[in-house]
C-alpha positions as CSV (number, residue, x, y, z in Angstrom):
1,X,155.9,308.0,2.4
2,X,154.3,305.5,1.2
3,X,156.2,302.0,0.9
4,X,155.7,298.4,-0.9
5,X,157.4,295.6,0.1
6,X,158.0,292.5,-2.2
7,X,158.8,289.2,-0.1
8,X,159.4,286.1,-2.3
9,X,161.5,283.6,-0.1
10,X,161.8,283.0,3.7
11,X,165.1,284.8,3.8
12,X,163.2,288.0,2.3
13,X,161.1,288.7,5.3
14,X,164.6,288.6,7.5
15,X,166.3,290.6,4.9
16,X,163.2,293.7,5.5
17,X,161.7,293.0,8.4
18,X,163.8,295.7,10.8
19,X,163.5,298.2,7.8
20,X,159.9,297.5,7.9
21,X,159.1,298.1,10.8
22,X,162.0,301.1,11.3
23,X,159.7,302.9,8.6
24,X,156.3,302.0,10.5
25,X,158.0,303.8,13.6
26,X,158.9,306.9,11.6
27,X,155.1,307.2,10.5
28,X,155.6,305.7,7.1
29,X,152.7,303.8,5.6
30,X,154.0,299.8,4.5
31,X,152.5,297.6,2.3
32,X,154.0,293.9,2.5
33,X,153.2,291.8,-0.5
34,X,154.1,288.0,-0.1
35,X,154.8,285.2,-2.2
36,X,153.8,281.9,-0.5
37,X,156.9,280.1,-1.1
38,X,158.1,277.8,2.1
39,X,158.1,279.3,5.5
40,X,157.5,282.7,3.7
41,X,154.1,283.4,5.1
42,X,154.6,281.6,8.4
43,X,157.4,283.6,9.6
44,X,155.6,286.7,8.8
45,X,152.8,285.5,11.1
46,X,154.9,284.7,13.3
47,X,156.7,288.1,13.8
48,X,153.0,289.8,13.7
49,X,153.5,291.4,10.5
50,X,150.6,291.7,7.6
51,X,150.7,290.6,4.5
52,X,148.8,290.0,1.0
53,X,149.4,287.1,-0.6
54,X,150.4,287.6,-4.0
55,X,151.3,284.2,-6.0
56,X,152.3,280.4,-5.0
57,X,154.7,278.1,-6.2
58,X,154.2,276.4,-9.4
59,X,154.9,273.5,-10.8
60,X,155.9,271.8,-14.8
61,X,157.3,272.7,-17.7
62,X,155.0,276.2,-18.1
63,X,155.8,277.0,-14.4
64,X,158.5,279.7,-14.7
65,X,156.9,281.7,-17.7
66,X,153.4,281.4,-16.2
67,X,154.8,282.2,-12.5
68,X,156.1,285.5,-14.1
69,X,153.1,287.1,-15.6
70,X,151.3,286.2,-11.8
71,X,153.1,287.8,-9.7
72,X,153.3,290.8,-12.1
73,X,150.2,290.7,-12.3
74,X,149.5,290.4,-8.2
75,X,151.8,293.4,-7.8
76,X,150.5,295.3,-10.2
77,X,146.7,294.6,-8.5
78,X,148.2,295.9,-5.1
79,X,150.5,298.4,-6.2
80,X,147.7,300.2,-8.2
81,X,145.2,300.1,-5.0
82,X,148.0,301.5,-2.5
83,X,149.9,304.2,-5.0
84,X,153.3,303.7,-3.7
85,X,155.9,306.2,-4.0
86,X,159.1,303.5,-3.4
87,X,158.7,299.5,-4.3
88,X,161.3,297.5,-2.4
89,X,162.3,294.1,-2.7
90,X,164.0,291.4,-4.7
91,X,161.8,290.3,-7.5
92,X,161.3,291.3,-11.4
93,X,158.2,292.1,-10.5
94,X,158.4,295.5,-8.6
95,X,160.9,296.7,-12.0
96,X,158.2,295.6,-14.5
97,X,155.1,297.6,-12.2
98,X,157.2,300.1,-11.6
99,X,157.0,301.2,-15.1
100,X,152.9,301.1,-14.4
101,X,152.3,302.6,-11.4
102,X,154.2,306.0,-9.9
103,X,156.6,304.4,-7.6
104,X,159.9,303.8,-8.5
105,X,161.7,300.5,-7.8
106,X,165.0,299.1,-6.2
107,X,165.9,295.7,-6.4
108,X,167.9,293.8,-3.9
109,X,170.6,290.9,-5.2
110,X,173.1,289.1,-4.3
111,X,173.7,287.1,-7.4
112,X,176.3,288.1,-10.2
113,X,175.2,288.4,-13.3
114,X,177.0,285.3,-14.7
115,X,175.3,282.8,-12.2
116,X,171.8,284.1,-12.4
117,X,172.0,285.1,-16.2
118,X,167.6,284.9,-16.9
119,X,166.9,287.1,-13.4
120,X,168.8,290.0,-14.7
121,X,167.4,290.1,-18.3
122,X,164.2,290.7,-16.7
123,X,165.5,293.4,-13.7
124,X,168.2,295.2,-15.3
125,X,166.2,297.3,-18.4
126,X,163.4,297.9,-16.1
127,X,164.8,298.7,-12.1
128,X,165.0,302.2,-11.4
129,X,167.7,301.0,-8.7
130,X,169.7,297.8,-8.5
131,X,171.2,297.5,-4.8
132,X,174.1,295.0,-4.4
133,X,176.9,294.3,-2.0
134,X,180.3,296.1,-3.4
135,X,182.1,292.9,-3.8
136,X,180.1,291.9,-6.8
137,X,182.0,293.2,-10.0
138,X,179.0,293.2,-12.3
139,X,177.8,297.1,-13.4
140,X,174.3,297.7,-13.7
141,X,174.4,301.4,-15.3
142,X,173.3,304.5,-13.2
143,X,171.1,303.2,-10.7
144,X,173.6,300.8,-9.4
145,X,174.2,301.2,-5.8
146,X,176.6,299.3,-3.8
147,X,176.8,298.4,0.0
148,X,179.7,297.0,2.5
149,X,177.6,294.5,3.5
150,X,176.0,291.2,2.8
151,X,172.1,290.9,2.7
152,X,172.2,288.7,6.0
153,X,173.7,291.1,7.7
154,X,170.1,292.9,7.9
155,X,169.5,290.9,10.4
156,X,172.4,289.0,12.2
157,X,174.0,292.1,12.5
158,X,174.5,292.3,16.4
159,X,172.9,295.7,16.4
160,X,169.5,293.5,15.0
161,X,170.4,289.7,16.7
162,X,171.7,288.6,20.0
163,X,171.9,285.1,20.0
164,X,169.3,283.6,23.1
165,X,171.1,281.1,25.2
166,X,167.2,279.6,25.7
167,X,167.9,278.0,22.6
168,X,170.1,275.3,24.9
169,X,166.5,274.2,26.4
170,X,164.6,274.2,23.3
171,X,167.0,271.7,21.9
172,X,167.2,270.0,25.1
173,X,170.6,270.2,25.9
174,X,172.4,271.8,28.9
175,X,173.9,275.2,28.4
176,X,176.9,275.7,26.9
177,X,176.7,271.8,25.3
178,X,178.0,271.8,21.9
179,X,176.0,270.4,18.9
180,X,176.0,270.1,15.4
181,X,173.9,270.8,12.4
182,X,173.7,269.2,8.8
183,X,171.0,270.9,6.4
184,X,169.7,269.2,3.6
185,X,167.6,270.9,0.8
186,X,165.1,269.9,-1.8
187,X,166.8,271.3,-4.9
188,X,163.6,272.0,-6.2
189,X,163.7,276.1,-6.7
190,X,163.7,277.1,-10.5
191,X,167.5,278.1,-9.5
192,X,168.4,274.7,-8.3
193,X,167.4,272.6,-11.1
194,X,170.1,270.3,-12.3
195,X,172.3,271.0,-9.3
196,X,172.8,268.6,-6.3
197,X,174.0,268.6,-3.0
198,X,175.6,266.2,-0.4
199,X,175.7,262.4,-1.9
200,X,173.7,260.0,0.4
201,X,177.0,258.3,1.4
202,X,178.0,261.3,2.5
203,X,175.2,261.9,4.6
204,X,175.7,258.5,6.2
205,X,179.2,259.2,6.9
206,X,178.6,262.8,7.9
207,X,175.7,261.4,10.4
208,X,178.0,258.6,12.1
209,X,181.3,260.9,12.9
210,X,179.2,263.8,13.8
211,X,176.6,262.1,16.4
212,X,180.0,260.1,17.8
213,X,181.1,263.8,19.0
214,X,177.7,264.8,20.5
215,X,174.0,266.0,20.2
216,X,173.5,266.5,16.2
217,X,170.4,268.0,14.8
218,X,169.1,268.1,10.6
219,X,167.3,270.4,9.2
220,X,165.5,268.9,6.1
221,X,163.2,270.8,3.8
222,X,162.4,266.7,3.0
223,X,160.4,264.0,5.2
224,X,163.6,262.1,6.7
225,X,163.2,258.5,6.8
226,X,162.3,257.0,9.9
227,X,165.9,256.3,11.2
228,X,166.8,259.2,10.8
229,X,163.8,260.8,12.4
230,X,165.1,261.0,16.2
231,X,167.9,263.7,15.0
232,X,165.3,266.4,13.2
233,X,165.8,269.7,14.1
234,X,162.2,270.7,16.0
235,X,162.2,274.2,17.0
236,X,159.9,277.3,15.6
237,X,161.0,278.8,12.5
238,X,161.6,282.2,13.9
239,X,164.6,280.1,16.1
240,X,167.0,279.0,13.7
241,X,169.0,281.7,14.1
242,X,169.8,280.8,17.8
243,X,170.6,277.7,17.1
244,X,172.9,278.6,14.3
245,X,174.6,280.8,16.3
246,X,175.9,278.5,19.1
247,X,176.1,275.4,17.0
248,X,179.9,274.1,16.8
249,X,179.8,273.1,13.5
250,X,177.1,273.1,10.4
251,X,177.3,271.2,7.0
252,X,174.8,272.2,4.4
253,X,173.3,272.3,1.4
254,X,172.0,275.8,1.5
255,X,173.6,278.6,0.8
256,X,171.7,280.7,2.8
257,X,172.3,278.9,6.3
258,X,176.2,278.3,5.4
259,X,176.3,282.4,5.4
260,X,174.2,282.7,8.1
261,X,176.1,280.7,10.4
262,X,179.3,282.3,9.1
263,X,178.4,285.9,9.7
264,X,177.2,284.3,13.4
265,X,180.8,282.9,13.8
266,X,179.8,279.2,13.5
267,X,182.2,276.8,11.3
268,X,179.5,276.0,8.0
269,X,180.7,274.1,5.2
270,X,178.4,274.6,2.2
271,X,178.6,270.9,-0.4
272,X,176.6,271.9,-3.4
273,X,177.2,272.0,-7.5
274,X,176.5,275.4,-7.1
275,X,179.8,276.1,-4.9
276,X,182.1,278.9,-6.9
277,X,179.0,280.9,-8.4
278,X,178.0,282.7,-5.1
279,X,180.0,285.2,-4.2
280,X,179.3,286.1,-0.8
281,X,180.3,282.8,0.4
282,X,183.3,283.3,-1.3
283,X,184.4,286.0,0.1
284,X,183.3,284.5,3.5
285,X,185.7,281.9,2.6
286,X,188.7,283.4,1.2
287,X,188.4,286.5,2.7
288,X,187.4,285.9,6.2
289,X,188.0,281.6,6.7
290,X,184.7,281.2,8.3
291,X,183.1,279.5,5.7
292,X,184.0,276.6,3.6
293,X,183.4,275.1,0.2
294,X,183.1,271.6,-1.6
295,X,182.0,270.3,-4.9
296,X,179.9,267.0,-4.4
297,X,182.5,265.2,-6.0
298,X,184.7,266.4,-3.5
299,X,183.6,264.6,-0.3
300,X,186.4,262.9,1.1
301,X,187.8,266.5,1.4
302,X,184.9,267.5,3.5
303,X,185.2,264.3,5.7
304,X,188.4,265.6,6.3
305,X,187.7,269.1,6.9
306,X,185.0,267.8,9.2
307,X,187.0,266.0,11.5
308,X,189.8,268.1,11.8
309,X,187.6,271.0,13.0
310,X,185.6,269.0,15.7
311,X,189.1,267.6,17.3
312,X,190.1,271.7,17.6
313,X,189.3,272.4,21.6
314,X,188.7,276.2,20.7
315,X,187.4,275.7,17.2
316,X,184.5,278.5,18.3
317,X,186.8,281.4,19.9
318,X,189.0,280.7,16.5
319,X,185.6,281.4,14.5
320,X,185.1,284.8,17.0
321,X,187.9,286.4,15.9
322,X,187.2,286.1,12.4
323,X,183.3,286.9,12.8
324,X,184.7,290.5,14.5
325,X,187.7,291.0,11.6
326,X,184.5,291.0,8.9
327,X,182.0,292.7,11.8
328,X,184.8,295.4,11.7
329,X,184.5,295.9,7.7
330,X,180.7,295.4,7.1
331,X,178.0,297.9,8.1
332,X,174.4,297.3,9.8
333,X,172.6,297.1,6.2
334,X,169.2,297.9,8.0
335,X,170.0,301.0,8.7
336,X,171.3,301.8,4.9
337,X,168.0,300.2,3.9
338,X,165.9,302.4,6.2
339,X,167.5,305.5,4.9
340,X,167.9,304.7,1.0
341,X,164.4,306.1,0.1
342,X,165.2,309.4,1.6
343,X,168.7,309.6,-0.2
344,X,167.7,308.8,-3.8
């Protein structure tokens, strides 16, 4: 069989990478087309997989519409050369080549249809298969498929991750030390525009309780100022994961690392406009307790919130036994990925 896999985003080449190579094992041929967007291209160099690059990031008031017809365009230029049967990923583009070429396409999401309205006009008429987690309520006609799962769980699930205790040195801290870490984010994707995160007296705050309780590390996909320098987080990309997992506490603006460092058992609060309109960190909250959630506006609440969980002495067994109650419910989404080809 012969397979294409779209990557747009960082957390796209986690999402496939196990299926990836899964199918290479079983004999499959894989194509991995990559958008060079972030660490996108990095990471895949750095867990020796191969790529072609298909478009970059633009910028302006044309960048959206013109960023569209590229990387349909790029897909299309690959996808004609290496006749797939199945085209994999999370883009609009493998549903619009799909309807050139003879594979057939199925589109990973997360997003409900209500938060990420312009996405879906351009997947839904043309996807052979949508693939979402079953929590989402949204109905995308016949080829809608649903998993117990969340897409991070393709790779933290602890058949795919153990978390390396190395990670101590690499921080350089002693083992079994705990730490904190704050994310801050750009707010510069097409999906971010208008939106904001933590305010910067927040931050200030945030950074002056948290360092009083020991080591604290950001992650910033911004230069930090020179004061603030002495806390960035300095580890290989390909790492953040470990840390995540024994950190005692993360704030963030990302959405992606607050779910992350749930489904790894580690208290994340998420401080964003965007909070209410992503699902899985809903459920992660309401269902589970391991994550939680607070408007901008909100930030005395946080403070709050903050310090109450870093005066709890076994604030991380706590987290544990949440992490296993939704371990217990969710499935290894690799291996549903790895088999889904064969299925449909």
């Amino acid at each position: 069989m012969r397979i294409l896999v779209d990557l747009n985003h960082p957390a796209h080449v986690h999402l496939f990478r196990n299926a990836i190579l899964e199918w290479r094992k079983q004999g499959h041929e894989v194509l991995i087309a990559a958008r060079d967007k972030d660490l996108t291209l990095k990471l895949l160099q750095l867990y020796g997989l191969n790529y072609v690059r298909t478009a970059g990031v633009r910028k302006g008031l044309l960048a959206f519409p013109l960023g569209v017809l590229e990387l349909d365009w790029k897909i299309w230029h690959f996808a004609r050369r290496f006749d797939p049967d199945w085209m994999i990923g999370t883009s609009f583009a493998i549903a619009h080549v799909s309807k050139l070429v003879r594979g057939r396409s199925i589109v990973f999401a997360e997003d409900a249809r209500e938060a990420n309205r312009l996405f879906w006009r351009l997947v839904d008429p043309f996807a052979d298969f949508i693939a979402t987690p079953d929590l989402l309520t949204d109905n995308h006609g016949r080829g809608h498929l649903k998993y117990p799962s969340y897409q991070k769980l393709a790779y933290l699930h602890p058949n795919r991750f153990t978390p390396d205790p190395g990670i101590y040195n690499e921080l350089g801290l002693k083992g079994g030390q705990p730490y904190s870490v704050l994310r801050f984010v750009a707010f510069q994707a097409s999906h971010d525009v208008g939106h904001s995160g933590i305010p910067n007296e927040l931050k200030d705050k945030l950074i002056t309780l948290l360092s009083g309780y020991g080591p604290l590390f950001i992650s910033s996909e911004m230069p930090l100022p020179p004061p603030l320098e002495r806390f960035a987080l300095q580890i290989s990309p390909d790492r953040i994961h470990h840390a995540l997992a024994f950190a005692s506490l993360l704030v963030s603006e990302s959405a992606t690392m607050v779910t992350e460092a749930s489904i790894l058992g580690s208290p994340a609060m998420y401080c964003s406009t965007l909070v209410g309109s992503i699902p899985v960190i809903d459920e992660l909250e309401k269902k589970y307790g391991l994550a939680f959630q607070f408007l901008p506006a909100d930030s005395h609440k946080l403070l709050h919130q903050v310090k109450n969980l870093v005066d709890l002495p076994d604030l991380k067994n706590q987290w544990r036994l949440r992490q296993e109650k939704m371990l217990i419910e969710k499935i290894d989404l690799t291996d549903w990925i790895v088999n889904l080809p064969f299925r449909l």
